[in-house]
C-alpha positions as CSV (number, residue, x, y, z in Angstrom):
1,X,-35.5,-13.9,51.4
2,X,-36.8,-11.7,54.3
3,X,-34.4,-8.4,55.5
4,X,-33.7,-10.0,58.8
5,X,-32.9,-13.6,56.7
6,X,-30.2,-11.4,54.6
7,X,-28.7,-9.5,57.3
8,X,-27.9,-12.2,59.3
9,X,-26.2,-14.2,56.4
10,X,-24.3,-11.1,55.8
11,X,-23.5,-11.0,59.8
12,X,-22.8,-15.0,59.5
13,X,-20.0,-13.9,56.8
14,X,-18.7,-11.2,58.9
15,X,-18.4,-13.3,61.1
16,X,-16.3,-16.4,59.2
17,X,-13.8,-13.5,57.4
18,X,-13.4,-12.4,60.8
19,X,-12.3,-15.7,62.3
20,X,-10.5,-16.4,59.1
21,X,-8.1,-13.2,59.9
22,X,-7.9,-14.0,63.5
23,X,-6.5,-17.8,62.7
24,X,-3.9,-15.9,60.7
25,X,-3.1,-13.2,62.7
26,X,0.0,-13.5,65.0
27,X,-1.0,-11.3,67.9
28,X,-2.7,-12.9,70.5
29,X,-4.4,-10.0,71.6
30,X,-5.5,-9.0,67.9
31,X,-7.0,-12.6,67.5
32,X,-8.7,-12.6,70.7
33,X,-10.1,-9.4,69.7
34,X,-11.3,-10.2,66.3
35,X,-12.8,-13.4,67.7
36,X,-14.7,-11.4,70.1
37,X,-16.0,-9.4,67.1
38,X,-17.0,-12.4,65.6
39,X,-19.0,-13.9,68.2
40,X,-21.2,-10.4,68.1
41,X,-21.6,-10.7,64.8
42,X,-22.9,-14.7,65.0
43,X,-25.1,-13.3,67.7
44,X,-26.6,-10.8,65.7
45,X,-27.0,-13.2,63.5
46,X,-29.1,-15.3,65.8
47,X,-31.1,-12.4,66.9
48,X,-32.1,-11.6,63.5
49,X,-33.0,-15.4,62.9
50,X,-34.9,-15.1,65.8
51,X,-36.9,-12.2,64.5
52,X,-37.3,-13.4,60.6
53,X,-38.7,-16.5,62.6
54,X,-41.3,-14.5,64.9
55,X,-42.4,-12.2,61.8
56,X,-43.0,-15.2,59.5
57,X,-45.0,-17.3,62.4
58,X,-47.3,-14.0,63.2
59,X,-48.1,-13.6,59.2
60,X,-49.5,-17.1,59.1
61,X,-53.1,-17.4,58.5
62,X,-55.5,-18.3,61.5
63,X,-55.2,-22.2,61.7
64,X,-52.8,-23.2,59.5
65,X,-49.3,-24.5,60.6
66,X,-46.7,-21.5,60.4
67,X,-44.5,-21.2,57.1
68,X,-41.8,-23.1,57.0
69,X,-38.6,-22.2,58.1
70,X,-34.8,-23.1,57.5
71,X,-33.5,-20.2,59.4
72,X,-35.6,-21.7,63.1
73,X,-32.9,-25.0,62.6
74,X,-30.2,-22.9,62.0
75,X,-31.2,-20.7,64.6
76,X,-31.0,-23.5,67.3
77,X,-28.0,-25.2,66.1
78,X,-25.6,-22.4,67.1
């Protein structure tokens, strides 16, 4: 697993503990603000997706289709 593939599963799981307090939190305000923190950390997440998928495709030998990659489908499905 690539650096950018494990930091953004670690921002993903921010991300759900996050969401997970906010649901039981009673303050509006303090959910609204932990959801807000939580949709930075899924969009690091994507970023870092983004660049695992861009450093993988530029290491691919001359000619041959570009390593496969289970992060790119995650990557569009947020």
């Amino acid at each position: 697993m690539s650096c950018e593939s494990e930091l953004a599963t670690r921002y993903r799981i921010h991300a759900e503990e996050l969401r997970a307090i906010a649901d039981a939190d009673g303050l509006e305000e303090t959910r609204r603000m932990l959801m807000d923190v939580a949709g930075r950390y899924e969009k690091m997440a994507r970023i870092m997706y983004e660049l695992d998928f861009i450093h993988k495709k530029r290491q691919a030998p001359t000619g041959a289709p570009p390593a496969s990659d289970e992060s790119h489908s995650i990557l569009f499905s947020v």
